[in-house]
DRENDO-1510 file (C-alpha; in Angstrom, 1 decimal, always signed):
<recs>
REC; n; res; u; v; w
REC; 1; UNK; +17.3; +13.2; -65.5 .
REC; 2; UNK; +18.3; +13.0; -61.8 .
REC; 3; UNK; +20.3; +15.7; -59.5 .
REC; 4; UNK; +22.2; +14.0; -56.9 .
REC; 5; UNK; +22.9; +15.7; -53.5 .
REC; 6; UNK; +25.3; +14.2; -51.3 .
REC; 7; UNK; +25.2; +15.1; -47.5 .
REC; 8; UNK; +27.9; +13.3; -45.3 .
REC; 9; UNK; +25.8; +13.2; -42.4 .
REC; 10; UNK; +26.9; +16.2; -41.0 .
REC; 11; UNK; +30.3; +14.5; -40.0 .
REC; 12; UNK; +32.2; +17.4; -40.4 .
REC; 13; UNK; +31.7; +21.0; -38.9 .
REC; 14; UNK; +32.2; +23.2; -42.1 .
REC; 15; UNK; +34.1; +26.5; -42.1 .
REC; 16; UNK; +34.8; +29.1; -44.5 .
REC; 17; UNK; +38.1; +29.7; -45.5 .
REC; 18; UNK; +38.1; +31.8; -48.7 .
REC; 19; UNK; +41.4; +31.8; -51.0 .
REC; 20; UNK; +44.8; +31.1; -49.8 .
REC; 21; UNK; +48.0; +29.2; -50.9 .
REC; 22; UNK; +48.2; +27.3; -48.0 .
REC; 23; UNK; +49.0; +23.5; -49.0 .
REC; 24; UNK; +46.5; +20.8; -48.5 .
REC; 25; UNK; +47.9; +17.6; -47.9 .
REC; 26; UNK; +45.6; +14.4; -49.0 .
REC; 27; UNK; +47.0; +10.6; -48.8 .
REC; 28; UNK; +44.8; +8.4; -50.9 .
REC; 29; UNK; +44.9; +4.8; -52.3 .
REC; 30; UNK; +46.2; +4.3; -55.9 .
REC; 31; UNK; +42.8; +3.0; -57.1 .
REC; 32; UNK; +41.2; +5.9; -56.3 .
REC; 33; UNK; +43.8; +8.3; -58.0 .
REC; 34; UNK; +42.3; +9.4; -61.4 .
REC; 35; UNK; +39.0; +10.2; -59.7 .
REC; 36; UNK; +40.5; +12.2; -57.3 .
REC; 37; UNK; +42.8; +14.3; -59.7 .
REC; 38; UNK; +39.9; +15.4; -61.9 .
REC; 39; UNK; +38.2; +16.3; -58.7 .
REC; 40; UNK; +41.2; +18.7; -57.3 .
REC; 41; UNK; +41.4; +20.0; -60.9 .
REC; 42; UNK; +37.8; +21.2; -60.5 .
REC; 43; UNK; +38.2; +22.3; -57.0 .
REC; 44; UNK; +40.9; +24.4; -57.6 .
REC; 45; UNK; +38.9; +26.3; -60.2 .
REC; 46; UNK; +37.1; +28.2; -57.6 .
REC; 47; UNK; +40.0; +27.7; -55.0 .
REC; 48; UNK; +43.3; +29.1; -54.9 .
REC; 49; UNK; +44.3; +26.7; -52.4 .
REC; 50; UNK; +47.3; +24.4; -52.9 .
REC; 51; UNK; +46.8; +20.6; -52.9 .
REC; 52; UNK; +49.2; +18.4; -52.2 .
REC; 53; UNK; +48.4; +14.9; -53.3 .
REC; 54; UNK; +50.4; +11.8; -52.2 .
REC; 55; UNK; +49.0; +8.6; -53.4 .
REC; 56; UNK; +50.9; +5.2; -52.2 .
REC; 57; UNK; +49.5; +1.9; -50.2 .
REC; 58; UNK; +47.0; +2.7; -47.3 .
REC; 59; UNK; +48.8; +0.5; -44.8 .
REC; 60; UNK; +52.0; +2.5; -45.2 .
REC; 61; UNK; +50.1; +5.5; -45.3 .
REC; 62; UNK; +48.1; +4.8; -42.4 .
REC; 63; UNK; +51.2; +4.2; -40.1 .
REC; 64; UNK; +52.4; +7.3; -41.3 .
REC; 65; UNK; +49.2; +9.1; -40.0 .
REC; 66; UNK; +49.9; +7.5; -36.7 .
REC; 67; UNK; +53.4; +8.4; -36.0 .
REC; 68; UNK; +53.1; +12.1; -37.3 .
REC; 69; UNK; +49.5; +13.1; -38.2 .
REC; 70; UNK; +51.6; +14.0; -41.8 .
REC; 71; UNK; +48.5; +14.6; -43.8 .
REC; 72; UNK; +45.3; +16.3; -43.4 .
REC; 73; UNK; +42.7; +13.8; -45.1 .
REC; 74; UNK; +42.9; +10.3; -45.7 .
REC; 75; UNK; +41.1; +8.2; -48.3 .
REC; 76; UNK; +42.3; +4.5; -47.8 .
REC; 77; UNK; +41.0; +1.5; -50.3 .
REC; 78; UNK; +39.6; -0.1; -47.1 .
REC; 79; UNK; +38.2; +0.3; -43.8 .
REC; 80; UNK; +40.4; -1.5; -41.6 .
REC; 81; UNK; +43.2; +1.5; -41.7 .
REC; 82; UNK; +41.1; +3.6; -40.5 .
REC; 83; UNK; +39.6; +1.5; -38.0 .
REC; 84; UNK; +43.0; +0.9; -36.7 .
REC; 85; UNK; +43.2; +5.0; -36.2 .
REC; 86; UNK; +40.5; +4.6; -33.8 .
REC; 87; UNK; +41.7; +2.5; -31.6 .
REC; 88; UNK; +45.3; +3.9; -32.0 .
REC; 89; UNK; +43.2; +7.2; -30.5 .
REC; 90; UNK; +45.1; +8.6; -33.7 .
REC; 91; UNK; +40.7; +9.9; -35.2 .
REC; 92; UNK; +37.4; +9.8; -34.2 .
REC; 93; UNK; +34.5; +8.2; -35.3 .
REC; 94; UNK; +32.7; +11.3; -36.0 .
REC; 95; UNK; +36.0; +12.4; -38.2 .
REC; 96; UNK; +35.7; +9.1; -40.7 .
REC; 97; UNK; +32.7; +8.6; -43.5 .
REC; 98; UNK; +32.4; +5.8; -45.6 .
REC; 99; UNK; +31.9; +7.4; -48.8 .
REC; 100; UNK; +32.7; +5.4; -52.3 .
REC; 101; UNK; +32.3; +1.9; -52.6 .
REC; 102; UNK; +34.3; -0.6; -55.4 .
REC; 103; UNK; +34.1; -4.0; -56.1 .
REC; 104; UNK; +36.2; -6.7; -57.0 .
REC; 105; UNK; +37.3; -8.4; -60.0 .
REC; 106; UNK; +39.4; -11.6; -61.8 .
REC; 107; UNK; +41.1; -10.1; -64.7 .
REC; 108; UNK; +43.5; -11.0; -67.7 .
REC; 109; UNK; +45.5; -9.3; -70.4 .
REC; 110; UNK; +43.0; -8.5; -73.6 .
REC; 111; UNK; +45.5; -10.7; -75.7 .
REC; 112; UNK; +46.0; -13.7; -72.9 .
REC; 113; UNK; +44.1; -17.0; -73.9 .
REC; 114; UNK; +42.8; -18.5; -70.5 .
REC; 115; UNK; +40.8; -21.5; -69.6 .
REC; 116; UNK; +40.1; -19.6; -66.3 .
REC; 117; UNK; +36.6; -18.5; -66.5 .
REC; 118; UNK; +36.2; -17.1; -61.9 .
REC; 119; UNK; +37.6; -17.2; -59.2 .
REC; 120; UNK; +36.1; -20.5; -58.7 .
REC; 121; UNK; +38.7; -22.0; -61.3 .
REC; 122; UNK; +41.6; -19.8; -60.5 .
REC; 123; UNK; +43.7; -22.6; -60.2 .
REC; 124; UNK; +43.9; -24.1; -63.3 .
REC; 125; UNK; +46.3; -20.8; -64.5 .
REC; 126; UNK; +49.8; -20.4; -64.9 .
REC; 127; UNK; +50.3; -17.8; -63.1 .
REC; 128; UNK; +48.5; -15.1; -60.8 .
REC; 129; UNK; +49.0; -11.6; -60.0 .
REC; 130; UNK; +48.1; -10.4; -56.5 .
REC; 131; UNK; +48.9; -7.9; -53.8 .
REC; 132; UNK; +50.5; -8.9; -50.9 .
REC; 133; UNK; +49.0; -9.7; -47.7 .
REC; 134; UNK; +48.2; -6.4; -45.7 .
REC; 135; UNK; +47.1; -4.3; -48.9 .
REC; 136; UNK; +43.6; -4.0; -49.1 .
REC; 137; UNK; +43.6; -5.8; -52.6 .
REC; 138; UNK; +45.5; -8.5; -51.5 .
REC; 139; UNK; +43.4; -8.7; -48.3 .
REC; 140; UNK; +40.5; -8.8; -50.7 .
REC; 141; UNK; +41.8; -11.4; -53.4 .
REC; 142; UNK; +42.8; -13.9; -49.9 .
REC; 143; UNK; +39.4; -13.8; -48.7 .
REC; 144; UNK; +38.0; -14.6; -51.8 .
REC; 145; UNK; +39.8; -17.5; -52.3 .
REC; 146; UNK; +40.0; -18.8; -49.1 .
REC; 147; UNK; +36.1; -19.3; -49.4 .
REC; 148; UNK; +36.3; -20.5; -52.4 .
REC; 149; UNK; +37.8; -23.3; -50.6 .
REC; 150; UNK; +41.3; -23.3; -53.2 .
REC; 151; UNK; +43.4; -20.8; -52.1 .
REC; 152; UNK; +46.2; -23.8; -50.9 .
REC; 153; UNK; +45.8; -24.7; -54.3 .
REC; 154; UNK; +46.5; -21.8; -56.2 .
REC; 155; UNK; +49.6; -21.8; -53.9 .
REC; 156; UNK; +50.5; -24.7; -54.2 .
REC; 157; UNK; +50.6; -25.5; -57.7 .
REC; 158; UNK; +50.4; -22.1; -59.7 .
REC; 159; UNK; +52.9; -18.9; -60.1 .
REC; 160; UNK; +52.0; -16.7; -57.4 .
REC; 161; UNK; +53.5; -13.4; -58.0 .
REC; 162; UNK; +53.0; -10.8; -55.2 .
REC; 163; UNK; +53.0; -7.2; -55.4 .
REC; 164; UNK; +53.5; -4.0; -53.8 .
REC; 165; UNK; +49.9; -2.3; -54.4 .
REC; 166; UNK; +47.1; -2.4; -56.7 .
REC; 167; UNK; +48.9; -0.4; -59.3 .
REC; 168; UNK; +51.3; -2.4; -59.6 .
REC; 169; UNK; +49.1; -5.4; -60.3 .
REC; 170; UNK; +47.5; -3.3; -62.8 .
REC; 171; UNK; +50.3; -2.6; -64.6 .
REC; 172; UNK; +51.5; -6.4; -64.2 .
REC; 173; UNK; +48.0; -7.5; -66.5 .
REC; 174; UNK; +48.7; -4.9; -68.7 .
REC; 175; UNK; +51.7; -6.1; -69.6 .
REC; 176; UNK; +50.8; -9.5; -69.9 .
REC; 177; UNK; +53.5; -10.8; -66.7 .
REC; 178; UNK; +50.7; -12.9; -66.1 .
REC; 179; UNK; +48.0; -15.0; -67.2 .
REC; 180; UNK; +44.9; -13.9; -64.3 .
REC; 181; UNK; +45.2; -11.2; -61.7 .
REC; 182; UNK; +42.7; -9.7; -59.2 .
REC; 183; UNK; +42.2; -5.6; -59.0 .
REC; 184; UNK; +39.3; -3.8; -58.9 .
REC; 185; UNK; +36.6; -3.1; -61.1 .
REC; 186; UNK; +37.6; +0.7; -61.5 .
REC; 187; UNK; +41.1; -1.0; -62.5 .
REC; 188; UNK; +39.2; -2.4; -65.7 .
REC; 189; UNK; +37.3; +0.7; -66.8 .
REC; 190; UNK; +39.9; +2.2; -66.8 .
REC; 191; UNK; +42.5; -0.2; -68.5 .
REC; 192; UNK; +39.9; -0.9; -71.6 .
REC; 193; UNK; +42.6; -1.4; -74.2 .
REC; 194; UNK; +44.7; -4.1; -71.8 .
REC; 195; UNK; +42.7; -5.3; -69.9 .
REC; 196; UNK; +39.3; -7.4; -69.1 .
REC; 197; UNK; +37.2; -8.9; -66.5 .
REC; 198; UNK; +36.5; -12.9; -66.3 .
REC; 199; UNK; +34.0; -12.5; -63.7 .
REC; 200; UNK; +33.1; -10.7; -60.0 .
REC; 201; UNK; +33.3; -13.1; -56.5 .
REC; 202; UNK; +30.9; -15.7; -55.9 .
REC; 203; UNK; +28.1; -15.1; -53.4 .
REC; 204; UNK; +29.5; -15.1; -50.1 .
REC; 205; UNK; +33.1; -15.3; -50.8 .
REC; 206; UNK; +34.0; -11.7; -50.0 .
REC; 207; UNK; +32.2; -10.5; -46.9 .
REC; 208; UNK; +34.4; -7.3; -46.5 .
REC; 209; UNK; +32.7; -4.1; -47.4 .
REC; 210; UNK; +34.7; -2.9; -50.7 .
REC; 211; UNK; +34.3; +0.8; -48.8 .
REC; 212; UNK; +37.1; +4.1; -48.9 .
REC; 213; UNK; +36.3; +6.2; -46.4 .
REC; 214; UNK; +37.5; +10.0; -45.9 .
REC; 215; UNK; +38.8; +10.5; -42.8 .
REC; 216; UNK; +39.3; +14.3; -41.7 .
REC; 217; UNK; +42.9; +13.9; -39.8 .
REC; 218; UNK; +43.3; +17.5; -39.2 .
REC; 219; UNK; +40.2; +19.4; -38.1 .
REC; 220; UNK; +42.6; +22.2; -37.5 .
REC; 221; UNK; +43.0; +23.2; -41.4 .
REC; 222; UNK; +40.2; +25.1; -42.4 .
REC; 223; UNK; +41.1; +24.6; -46.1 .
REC; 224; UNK; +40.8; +20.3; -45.3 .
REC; 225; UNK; +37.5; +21.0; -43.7 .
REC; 226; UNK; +36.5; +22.8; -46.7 .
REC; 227; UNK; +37.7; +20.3; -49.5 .
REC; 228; UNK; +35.5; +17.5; -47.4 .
REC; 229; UNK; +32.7; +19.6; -48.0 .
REC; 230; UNK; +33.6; +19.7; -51.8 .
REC; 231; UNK; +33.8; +16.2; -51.7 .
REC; 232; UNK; +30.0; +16.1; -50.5 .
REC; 233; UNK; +28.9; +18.1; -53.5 .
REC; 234; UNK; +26.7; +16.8; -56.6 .
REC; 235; UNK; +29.9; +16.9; -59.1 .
REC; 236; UNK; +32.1; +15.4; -56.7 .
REC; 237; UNK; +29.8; +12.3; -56.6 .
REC; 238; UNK; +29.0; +12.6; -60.5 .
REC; 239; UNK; +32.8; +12.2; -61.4 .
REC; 240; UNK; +33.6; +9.2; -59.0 .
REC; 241; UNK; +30.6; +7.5; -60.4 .
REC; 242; UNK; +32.2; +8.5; -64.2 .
REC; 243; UNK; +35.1; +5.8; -62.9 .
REC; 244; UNK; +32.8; +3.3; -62.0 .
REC; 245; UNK; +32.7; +3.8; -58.2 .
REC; 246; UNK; +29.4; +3.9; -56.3 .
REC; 247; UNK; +28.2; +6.4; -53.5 .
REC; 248; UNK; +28.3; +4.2; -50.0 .
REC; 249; UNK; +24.9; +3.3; -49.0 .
REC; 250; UNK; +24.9; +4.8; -45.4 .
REC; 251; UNK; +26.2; +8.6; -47.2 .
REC; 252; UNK; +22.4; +10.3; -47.0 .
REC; 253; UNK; +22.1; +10.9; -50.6 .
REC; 254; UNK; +18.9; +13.2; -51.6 .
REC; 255; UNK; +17.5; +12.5; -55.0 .
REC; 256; UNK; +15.9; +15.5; -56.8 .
REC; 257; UNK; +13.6; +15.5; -59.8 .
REC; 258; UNK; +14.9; +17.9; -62.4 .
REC; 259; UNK; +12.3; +19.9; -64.1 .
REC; 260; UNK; +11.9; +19.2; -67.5 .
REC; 261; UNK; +10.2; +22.1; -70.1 .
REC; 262; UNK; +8.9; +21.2; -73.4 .
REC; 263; UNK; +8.8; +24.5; -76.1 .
REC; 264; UNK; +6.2; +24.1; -78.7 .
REC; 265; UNK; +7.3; +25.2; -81.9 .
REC; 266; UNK; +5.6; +28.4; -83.1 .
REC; 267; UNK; +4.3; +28.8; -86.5 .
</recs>
C-alpha cells in the first residue's frame, strides 16, 4: 500500500489561523462538487471555520471574480478562466496551481439503444446533448468534434440541444432527453444507475489539458490560505481520486512506502 503526499509547489505562503466562524467563500465548477463537499465535511471536523460553497459555471463565475474579487478560492473545470485572471491583472501566476485533472467522455442513457459507438460516429444519432460554447464542457465536446472532422455534420443533420453547464447535461442523459451526450468521466462514476460511457476522444482530437486549477483570489484570508493547504494533504488527494479524478502531473507528489509488519502466530 502506498501513502500519497501532495505538495503544491510551495505556491502558497501558509499561515496559521486556528478556529473561527469567519466564512470561507469557494466558487467551484459543478463537476467537481461531490468531491469538494465530502472534503469541507472533513475539513470542518478539525475546523470551526464557516465555508461557504457556491458552485455554478466557471465563465460566470470567473467574471464575477473580475468585477468584485467576490470569492476567496476558485476551482474552475478549465484553465482558460483563470488564464484570463492573469491577464485581466485580476491573480498571479504564483496564486493558481493546476491540481486535478478529468477526462472526457461520449455518453448515453443505460436504457437508450444507439448505433453510436464514439465520437467518431456521433452523427449518426438523433439527438445530442452538449454545453454551450464558452463552458468548459462545451469547449471540450467542440474541439473534439471539430477534429474529428464532423462537427458541421452533427449540426447539420442531428438534434443539437445546448445547455447551460455540465450538470445540466448530466441530468439531460439521465433522463433520457437524449440519445448521446458529452460530460466528463467523473459525470459517469458517478451517474452508474443512468448513465454509461460509449467511448473517450480519439488520439489527438482534444488537445486541451482537462486541468481545474485552485486559484487563491484572496491572500488576505488567512482561513483561504489555510483550506489550500488542506487541499494539499494526503486525504484531500485520496477523496478526489475516490471520484475518478487524477492528481495533475506538474503537482510534486511524493510517494511513500508504507511499512508493512507481519505477526507470527504464537503457539
Amino acid at each position: 500500500m502506498k501513502k500519497i503526499i501532495i505538495l503544491l509547489c510551495g505556491m502558497f505562503l501558509l499561515t496559521g489561523c486556528g478556529n473561527s466562524n469567519e466564512k470561507l467563500k469557494i466558487y467551484a465548477a459543478s463537476s467537481i462538487e461531490t468531491p469538494l463537499r465530502e472534503i469541507i465535511k472533513e475539513y470542518n471536523e478539525s475546523d470551526s471555520t464557516e465555508v461557504a460553497l457556491n458552485i455554478g459555471e466557471s465563465d460566470n463565475m470567473a467574471d464575477s471574480i473580475s468585477g468584485s474579487k467576490s470569492c476567496d478560492i476558485f476551482i474552475p473545470d478549465s484553465l482558460k478562466q483563470t488564464d484570463e485572471l492573469i491577464d485581466d491583472e485580476v491573480l498571479t501566476e504564483d496564486k493558481v496551481m493546476p491540481y486535478v485533472d478529468n477526462r472526457v467522455v461520449l455518453v448515453k442513457n443505460i436504457n437508450t439503444k444507439t448505433d453510436v459507438t464514439g465520437f467518431e460516429n456521433a452523427n449518426q444519432a438523433r439527438s445530442i446533448a452538449i454545453a454551450k460554447a464558452g463552458v468548459p464542457i462545451g469547449d471540450y465536446a467542440r474541439e473534439i468534434f471539430i477534429n474529428a472532422g464532423n462537427l458541421e455534420d452533427i449540426l447539420k443533420n442531428i438534434k443539437v440541444k445546448e445547455y447551460e453547464s455540465d450538470a445540466e447535461v448530466v441530468e439531460a442523459i439521465c433522463k433520457n432527453e437524449a440519445e448521446i451526450g458529452v460530460v466528463y468521466a467523473t459525470d459517469v462514476a458517478m451517474n452508474t444507475d443512468n448513465m454509461q460511457a460509449l467511448s473517450e476522444p480519439p488520439k489527438d482530437t482534444l488537445n486541451t489539458p482537462v486541468t481545474y486549477p485552485v486559484a487563491l483570489v484572496n491572500g488576505d484570508n488567512p482561513y483561504a490560505v489555510d483550506f489550500t493547504e488542506f487541499l494539499s494533504t494526503q486525504r484531500a488527494a485520496e477523496i478526489f481520486e475516490k471520484y475518478g479524478f487524477s492528481i495533475n502531473e506538474n503537482v510534486q507528489i511524493e510517494y511513500v512506502e508504507e511499512l508493512q509488519t507481519e505477526t507470527e502466530a504464537v503457539d
